[in-house]
Z-matrix of the N, CA and C atoms (Angstrom, degrees):
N
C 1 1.446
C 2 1.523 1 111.48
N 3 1.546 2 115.85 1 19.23
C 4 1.531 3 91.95 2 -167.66
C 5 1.518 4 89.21 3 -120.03
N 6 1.734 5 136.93 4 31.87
C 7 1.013 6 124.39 5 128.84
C 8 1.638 7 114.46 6 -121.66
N 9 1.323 8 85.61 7 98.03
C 10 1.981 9 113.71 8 176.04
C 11 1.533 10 100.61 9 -72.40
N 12 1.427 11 130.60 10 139.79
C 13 0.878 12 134.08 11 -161.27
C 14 1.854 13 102.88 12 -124.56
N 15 1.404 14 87.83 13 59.91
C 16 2.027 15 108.62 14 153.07
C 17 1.026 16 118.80 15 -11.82
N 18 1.545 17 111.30 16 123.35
C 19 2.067 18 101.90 17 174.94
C 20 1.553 19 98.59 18 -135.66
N 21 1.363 20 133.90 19 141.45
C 22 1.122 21 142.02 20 178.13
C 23 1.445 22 117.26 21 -71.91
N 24 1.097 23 160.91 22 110.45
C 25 1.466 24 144.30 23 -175.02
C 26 1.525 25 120.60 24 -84.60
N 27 2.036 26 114.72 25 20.69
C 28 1.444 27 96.17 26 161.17
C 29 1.091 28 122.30 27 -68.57
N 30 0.993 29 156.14 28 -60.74
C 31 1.422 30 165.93 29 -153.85
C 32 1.503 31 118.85 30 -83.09
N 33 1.552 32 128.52 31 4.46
C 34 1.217 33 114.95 32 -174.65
C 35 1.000 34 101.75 33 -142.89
N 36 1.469 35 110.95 34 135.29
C 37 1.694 36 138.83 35 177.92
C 38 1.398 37 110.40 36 -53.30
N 39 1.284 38 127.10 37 99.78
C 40 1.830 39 125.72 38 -160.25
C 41 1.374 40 113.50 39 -117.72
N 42 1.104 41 130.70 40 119.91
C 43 1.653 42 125.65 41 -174.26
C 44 1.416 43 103.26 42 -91.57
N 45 1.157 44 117.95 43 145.67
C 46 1.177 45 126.61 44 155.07
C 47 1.672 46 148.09 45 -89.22
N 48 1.233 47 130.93 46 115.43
C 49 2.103 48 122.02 47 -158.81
C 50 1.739 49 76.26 48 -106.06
N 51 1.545 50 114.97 49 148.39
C 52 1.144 51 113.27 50 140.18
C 53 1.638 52 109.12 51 -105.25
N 54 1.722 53 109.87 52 149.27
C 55 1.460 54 123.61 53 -160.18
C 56 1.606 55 97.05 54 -107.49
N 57 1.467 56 137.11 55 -52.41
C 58 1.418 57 132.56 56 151.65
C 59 1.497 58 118.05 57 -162.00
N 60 1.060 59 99.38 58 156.75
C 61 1.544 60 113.13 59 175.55
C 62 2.101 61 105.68 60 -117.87
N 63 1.743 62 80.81 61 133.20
C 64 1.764 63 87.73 62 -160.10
C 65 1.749 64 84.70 63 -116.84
N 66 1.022 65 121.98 64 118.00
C 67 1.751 66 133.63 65 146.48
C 68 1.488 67 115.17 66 -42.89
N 69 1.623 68 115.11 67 94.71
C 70 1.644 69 101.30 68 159.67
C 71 1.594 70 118.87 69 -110.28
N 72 1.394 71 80.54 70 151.41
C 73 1.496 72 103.05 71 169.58
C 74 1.443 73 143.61 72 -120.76
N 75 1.779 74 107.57 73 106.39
C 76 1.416 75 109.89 74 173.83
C 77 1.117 76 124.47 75 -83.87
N 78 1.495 77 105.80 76 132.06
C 79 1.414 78 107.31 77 171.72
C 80 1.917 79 134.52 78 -100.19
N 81 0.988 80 119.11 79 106.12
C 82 1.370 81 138.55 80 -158.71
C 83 1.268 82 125.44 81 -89.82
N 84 1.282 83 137.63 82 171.97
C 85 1.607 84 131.75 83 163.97
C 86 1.738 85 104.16 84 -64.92
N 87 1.157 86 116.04 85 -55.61
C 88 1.532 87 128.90 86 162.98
C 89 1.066 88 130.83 87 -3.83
N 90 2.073 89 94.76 88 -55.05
C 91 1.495 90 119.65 89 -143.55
C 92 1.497 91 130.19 90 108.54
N 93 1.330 92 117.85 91 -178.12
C 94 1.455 93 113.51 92 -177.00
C 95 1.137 94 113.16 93 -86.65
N 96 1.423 95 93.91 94 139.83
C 97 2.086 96 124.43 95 178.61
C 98 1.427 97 102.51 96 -92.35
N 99 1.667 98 129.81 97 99.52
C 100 1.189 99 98.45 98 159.34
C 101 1.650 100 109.76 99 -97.64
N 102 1.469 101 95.98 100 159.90
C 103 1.899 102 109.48 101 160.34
C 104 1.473 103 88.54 102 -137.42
N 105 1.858 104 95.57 103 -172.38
C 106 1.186 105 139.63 104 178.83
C 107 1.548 106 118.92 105 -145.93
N 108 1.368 107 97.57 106 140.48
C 109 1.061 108 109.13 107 -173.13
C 110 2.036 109 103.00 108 -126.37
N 111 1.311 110 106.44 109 161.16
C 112 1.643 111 100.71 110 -160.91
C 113 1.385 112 96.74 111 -162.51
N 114 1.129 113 102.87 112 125.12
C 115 1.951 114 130.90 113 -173.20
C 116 1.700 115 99.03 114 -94.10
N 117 1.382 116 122.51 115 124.34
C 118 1.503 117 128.83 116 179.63
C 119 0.823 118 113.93 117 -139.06
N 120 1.853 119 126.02 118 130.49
C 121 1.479 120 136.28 119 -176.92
C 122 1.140 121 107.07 120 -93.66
N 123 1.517 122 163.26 121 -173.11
C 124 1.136 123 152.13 122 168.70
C 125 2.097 124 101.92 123 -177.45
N 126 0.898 125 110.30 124 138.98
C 127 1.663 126 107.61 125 -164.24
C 128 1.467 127 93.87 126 -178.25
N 129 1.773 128 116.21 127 172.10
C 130 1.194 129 120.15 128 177.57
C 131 1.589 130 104.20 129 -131.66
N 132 1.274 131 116.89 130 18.51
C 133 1.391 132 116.57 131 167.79
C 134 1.062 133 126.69 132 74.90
N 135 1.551 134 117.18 133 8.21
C 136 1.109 135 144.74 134 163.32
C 137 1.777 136 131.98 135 -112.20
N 138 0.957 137 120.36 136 16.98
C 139 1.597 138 122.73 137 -167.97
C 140 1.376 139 113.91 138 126.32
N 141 1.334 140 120.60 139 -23.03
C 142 1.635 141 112.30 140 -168.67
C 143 1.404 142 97.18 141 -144.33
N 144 1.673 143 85.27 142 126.88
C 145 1.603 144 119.84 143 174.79
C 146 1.376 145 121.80 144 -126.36
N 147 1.313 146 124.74 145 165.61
C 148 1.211 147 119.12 146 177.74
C 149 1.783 148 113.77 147 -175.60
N 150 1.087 149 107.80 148 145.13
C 151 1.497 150 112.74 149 -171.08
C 152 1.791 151 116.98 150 -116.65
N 153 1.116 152 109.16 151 167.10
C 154 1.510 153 125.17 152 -143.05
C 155 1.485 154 123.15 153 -150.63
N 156 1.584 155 136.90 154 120.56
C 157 1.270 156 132.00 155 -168.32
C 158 1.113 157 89.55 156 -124.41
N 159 1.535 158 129.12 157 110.97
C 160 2.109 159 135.30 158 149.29
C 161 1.812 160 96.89 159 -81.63
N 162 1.569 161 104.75 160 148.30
C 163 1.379 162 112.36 161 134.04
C 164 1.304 163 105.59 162 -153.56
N 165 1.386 164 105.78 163 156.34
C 166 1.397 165 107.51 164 -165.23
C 167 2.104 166 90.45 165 -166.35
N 168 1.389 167 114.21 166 -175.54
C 169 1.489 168 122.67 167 172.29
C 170 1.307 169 130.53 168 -81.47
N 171 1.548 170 104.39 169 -31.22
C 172 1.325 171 125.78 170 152.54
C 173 1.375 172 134.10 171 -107.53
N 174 1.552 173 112.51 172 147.03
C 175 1.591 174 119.92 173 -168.25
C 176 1.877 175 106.74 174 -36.37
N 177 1.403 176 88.18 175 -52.30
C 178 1.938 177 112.42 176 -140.48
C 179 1.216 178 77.80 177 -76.53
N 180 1.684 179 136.71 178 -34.32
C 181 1.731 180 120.88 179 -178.37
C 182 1.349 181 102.32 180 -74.95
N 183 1.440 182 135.22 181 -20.83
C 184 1.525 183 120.37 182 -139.60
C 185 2.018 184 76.72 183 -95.89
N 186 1.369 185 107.87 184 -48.43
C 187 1.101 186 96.38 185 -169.86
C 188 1.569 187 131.71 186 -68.00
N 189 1.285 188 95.85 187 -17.88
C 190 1.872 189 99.51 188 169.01
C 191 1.595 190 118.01 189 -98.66
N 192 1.589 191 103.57 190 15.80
C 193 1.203 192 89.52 191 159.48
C 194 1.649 193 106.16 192 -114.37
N 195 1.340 194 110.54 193 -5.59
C 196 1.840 195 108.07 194 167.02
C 197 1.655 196 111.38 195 -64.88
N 198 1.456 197 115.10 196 -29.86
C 199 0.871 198 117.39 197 -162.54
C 200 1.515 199 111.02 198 -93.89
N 201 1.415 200 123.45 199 -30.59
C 202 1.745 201 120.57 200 135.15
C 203 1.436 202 121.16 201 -34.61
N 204 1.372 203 114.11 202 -50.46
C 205 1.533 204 113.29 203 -169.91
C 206 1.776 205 92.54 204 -61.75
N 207 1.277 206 123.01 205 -44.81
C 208 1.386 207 108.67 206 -144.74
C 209 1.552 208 104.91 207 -95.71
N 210 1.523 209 129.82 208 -14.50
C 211 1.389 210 107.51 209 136.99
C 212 1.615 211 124.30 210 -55.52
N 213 1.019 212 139.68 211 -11.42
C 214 1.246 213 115.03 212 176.18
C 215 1.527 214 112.23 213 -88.61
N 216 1.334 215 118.25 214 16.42
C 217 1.395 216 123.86 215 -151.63
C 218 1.424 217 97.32 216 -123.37
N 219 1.148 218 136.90 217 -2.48
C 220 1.257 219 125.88 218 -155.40
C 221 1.358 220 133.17 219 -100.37
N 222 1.355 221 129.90 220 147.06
C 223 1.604 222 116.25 221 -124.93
C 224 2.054 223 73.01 222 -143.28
N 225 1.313 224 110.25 223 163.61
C 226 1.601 225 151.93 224 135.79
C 227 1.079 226 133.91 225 -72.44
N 228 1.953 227 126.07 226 101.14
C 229 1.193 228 114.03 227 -170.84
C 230 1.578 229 90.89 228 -135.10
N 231 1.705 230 93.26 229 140.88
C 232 1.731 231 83.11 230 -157.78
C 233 2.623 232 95.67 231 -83.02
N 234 1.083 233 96.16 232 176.24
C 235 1.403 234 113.64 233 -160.32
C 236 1.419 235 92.58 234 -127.78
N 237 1.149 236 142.45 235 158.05
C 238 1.290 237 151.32 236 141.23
C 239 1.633 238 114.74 237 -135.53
N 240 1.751 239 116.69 238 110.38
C 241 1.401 240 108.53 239 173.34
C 242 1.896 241 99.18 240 78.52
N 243 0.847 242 119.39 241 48.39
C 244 2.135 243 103.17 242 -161.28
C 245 1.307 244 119.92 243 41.58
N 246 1.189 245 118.66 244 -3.67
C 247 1.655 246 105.89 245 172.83
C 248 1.218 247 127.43 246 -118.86
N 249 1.566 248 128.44 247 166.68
C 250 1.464 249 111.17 248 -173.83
C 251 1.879 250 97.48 249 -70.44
N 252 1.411 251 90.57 250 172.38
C 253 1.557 252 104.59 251 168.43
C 254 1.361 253 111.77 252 -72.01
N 255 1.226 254 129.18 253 -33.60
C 256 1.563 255 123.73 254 -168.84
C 257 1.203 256 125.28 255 -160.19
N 258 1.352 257 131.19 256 154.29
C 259 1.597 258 116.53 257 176.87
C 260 1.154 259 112.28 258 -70.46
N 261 1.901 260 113.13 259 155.94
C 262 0.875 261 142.82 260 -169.17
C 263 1.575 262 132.24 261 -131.10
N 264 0.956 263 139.82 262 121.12
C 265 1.309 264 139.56 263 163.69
C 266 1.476 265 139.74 264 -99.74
N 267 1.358 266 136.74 265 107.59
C 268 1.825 267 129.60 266 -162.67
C 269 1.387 268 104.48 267 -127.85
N 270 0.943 269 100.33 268 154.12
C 271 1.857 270 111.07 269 157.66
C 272 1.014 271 128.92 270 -172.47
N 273 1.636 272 118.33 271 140.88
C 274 1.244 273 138.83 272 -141.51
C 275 1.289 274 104.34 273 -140.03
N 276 1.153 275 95.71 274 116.86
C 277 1.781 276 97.08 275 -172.82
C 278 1.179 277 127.03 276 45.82
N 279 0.922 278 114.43 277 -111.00
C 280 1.845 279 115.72 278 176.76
C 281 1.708 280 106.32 279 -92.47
N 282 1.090 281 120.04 280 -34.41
C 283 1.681 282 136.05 281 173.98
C 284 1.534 283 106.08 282 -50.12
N 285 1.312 284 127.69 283 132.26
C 286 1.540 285 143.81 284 179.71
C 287 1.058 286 98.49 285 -134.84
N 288 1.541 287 146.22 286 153.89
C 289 1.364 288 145.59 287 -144.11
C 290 1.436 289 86.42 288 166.34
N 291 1.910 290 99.10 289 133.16
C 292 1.665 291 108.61 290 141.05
C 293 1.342 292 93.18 291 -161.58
N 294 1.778 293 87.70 292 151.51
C 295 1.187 294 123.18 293 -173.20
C 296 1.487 295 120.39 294 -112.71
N 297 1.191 296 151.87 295 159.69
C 298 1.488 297 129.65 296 -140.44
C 299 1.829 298 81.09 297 176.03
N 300 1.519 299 108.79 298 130.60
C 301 1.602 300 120.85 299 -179.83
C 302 1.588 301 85.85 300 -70.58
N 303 1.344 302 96.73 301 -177.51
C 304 1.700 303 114.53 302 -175.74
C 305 1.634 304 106.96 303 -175.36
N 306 1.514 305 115.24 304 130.64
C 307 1.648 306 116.92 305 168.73
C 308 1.136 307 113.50 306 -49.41
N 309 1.573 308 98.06 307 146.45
C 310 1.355 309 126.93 308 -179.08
C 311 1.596 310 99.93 309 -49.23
N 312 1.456 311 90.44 310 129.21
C 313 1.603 312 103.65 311 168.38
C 314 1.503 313 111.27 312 93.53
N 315 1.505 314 108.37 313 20.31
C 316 1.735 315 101.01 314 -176.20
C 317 1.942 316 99.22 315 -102.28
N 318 1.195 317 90.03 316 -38.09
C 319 1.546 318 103.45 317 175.61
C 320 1.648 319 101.73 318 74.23
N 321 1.435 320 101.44 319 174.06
C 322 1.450 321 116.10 320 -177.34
C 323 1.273 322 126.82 321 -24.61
N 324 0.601 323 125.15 322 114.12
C 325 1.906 324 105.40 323 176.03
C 326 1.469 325 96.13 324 -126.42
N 327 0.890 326 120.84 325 89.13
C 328 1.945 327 126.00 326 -172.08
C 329 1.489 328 97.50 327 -141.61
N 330 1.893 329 101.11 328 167.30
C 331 1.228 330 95.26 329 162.61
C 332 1.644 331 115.80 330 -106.26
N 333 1.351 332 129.15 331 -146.33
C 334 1.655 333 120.95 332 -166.11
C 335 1.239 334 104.05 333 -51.50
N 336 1.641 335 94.34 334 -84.05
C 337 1.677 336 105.73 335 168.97
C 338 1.301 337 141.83 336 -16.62
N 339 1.643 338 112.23 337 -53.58
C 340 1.321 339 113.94 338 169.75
C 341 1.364 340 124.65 339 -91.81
N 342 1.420 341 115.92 340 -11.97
C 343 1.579 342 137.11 341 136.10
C 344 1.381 343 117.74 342 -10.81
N 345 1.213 344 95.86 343 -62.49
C 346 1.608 345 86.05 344 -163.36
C 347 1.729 346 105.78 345 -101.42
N 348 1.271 347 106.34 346 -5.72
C 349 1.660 348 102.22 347 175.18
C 350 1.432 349 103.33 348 -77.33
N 351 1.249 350 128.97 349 -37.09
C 352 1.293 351 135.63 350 -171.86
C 353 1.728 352 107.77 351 -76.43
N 354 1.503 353 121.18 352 -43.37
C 355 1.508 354 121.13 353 170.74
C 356 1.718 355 112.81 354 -74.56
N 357 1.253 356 114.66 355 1.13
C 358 1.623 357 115.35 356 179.83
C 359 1.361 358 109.05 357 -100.48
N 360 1.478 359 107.39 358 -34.84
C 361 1.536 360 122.73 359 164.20
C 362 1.288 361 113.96 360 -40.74
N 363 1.246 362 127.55 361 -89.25
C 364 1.234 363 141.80 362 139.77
C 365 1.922 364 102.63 363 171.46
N 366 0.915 365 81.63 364 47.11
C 367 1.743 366 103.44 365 176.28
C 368 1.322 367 114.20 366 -98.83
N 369 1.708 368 111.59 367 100.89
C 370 1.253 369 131.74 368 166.44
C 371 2.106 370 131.69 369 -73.11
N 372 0.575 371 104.70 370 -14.03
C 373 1.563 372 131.28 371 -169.30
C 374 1.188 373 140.11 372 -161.45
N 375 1.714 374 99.21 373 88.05
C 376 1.541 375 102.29 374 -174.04
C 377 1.813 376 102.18 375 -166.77
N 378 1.326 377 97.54 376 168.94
C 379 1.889 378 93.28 377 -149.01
C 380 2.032 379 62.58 378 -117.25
N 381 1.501 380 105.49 379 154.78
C 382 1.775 381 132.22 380 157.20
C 383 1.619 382 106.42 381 -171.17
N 384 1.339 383 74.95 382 155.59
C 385 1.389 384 106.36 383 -156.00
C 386 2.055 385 92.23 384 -132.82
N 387 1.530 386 102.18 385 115.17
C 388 1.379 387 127.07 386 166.54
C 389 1.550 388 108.47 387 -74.49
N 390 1.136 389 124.55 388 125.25
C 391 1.312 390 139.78 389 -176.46
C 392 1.996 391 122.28 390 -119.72
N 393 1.106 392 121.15 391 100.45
C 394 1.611 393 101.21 392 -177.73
C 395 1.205 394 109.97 393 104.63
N 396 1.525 395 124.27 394 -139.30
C 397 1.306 396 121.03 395 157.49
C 398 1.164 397 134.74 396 -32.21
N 399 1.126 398 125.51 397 139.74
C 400 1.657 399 122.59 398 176.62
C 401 1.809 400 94.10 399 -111.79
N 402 1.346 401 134.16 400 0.22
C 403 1.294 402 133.58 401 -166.13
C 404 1.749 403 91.56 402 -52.54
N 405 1.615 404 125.00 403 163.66
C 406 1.633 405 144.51 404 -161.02
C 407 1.893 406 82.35 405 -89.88
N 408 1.009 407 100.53 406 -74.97
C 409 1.899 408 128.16 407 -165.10
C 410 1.752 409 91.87 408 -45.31
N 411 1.070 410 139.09 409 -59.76
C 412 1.375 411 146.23 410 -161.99
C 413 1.148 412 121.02 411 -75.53
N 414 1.962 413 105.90 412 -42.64
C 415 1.520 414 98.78 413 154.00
C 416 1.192 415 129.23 414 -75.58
N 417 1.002 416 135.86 415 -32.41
C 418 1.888 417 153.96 416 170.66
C 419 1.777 418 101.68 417 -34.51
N 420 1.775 419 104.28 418 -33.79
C 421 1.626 420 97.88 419 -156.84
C 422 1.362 421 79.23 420 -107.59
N 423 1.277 422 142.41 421 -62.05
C 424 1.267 423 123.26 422 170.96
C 425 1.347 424 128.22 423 -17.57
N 426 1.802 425 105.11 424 -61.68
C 427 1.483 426 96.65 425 -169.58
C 428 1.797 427 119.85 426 -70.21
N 429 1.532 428 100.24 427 -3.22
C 430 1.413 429 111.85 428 -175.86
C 431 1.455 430 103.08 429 -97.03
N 432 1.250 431 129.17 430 -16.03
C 433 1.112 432 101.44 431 162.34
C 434 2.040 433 124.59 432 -118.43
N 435 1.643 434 104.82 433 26.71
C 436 1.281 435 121.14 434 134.25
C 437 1.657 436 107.97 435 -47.43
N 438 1.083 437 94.73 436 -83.26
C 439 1.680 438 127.69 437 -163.36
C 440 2.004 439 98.55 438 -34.66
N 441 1.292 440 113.89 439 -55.32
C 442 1.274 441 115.22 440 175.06
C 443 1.220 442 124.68 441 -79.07
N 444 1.691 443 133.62 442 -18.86
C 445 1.189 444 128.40 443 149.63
C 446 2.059 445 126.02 444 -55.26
N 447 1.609 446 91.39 445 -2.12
C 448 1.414 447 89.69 446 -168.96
C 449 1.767 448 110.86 447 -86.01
N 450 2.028 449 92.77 448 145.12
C 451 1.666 450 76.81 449 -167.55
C 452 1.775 451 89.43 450 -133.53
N 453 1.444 452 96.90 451 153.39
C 454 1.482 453 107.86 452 -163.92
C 455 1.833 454 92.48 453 -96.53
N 456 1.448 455 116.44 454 166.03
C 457 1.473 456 140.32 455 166.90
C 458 1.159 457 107.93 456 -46.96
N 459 1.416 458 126.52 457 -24.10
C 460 1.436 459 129.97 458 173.07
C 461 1.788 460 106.37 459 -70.60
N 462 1.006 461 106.29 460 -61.56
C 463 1.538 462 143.96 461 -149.84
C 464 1.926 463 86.14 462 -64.71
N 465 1.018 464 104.69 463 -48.43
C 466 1.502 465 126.28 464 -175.48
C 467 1.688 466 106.87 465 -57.47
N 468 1.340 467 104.74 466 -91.58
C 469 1.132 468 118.09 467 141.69
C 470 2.045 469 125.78 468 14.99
N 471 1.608 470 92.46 469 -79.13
C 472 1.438 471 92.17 470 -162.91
C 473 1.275 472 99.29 471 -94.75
N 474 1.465 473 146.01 472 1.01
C 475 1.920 474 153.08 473 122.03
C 476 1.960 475 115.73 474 -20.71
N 477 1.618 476 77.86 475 -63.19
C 478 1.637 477 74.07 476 161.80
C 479 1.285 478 138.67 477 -101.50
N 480 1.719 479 117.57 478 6.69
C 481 1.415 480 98.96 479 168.86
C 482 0.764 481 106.39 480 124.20
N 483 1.879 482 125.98 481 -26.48
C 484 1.256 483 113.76 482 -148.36
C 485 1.989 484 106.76 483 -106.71
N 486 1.382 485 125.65 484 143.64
C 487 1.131 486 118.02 485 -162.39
C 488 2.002 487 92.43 486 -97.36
N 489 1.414 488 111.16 487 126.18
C 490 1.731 489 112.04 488 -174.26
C 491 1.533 490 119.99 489 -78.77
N 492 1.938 491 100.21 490 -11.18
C 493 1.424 492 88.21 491 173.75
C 494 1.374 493 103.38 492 -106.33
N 495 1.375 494 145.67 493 20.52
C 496 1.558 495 134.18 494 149.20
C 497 1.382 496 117.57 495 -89.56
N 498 1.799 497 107.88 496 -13.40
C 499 1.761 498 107.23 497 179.98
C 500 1.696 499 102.58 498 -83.81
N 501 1.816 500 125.40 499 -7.52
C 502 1.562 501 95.84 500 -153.83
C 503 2.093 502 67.44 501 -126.31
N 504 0.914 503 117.54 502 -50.17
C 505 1.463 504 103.95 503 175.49
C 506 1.544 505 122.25 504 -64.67
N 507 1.774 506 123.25 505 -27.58
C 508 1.529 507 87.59 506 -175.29
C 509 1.493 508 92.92 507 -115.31
């Protein structure tokens, strides 16, 4: 994991999922403080995703500032066919996660959380399975750092040495 594959977000058209917004409450001599706080996926449905924590007093601030955080966050996960290349296993705090490719045409099979990291990706077909925690925040970082441990035939390949167009052409 310690070459993460960084993506800049000038140049690319990025949608945004929100994953949840949690109501807190401080309690004071005063009385109660509420805020909000708001979890944001952000990706272009093509390879690059990235996630995001706002809090702020209001919804509409908490959420545009998750959604600042999570362009600066945004990562490259390679896809083959809509699906990942290979199974996977992560965990994040209390959150355990795996993710497992799947034929064309099975589609998502996730739950919220990892739902929308996987449809922001631009990952059409693939079976996961939530493990442990069900917390929003725990799966979000889990499934993101599944997603960035993943390594393509290329990736493989040029680790060990080996060059792919003299092994399949000569």
């Amino acid at each position: 994991m310690s070459d993460i594959k960084r993506v800049k977000a000038s140049d690319i058209e990025l949608t945004d999922r929100l994953v949840g917004i949690q109501r807190v409450t401080k309690v004071t001599k005063g009385g109660r403080t509420f805020s909000f706080s708001a979890i944001v996926v952000v990706g272009d449905g093509n390879g690059i995703v990235g996630h995001g924590l706002g809090k702020s007093q209001e919804v509409t601030v908490a959420i545009s500032k998750a959604i600042d955080s999570a362009k600066k966050n945004l990562v490259r996960v390679p896809i083959q066919n809509g699906t990942i290349p290979h199974e996977q296993e992560a965990k994040y705090s209390g959150s355990r996660i795996l993710i497992k490719p799947a034929s064309n045409g099975t589609g998502v099979k996730a739950g919220g959380a990892m739902r929308a990291v996987l449809e922001s990706a631009g990952v059409n077909d693939v079976l996961a399975k939530s493990k442990g925690s069900s917390n929003p925040h725990n799966l979000v970082k889990a499934t993101m750092k599944a997603l960035v441990e993943l390594r393509d035939a290329k990736q493989v390949a040029s680790q060990r040495g080996v060059n792919l167009e003299t092994v399949f052409n000569g």
